[in-house]
Phi, psi and omega in degrees: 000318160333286193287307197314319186281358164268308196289012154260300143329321203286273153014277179311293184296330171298311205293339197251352160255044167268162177315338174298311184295278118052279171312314190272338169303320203286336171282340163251006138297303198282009147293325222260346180270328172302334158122020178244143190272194196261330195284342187267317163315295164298001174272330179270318174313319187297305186304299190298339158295333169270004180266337183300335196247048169048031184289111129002121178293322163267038204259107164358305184285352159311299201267328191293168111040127163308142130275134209341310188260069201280009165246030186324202105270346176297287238315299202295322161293026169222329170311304192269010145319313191250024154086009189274151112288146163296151150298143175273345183243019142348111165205152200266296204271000000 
């Protein structure tokens, strides 16, 4: 169990140089020197997750409030509570 939590640790820390990452850190320094804070950012994050789950533009959860943790897991239980699904051809990577 020792080596598996390194070697999991290991992982991570490679995964976070890869060039993709790399790329998208170095693009949201240049938001963030251009003047868009971070509290607009995690607002935009927010917005794109309901679009990962089909949200209606004109949908309540659109106009409410951000929420503080937007990496909650209620969020994602309350998308599919109210019937939202991922796009099915969706990839992060």
């Amino acid at each position: 169990m020792k080596y598996k939590l390194s070697l999991q640790f290991t992982a991570v820390a490679d995964d976070s140089k890869t060039s993709k990452l790399v790329e998208l850190q170095n693009r949201l320094d240049e938001m963030q020197n251009n003047g868009m804070t971070a509290m607009t950012m995690r607002d935009v994050l927010f917005h794109k997750m309901l679009d990962v789950y089909q949200v209606p533009s004109d949908h309540f959860l659109r106009k409410s409030e951000t929420p503080h943790r937007i990496d909650d897991p209620s969020i994602i239980n309350r998308l599919k509570q109210l019937g939202f699904v991922k796009k099915p051809s969706y990839q992060i990577h």
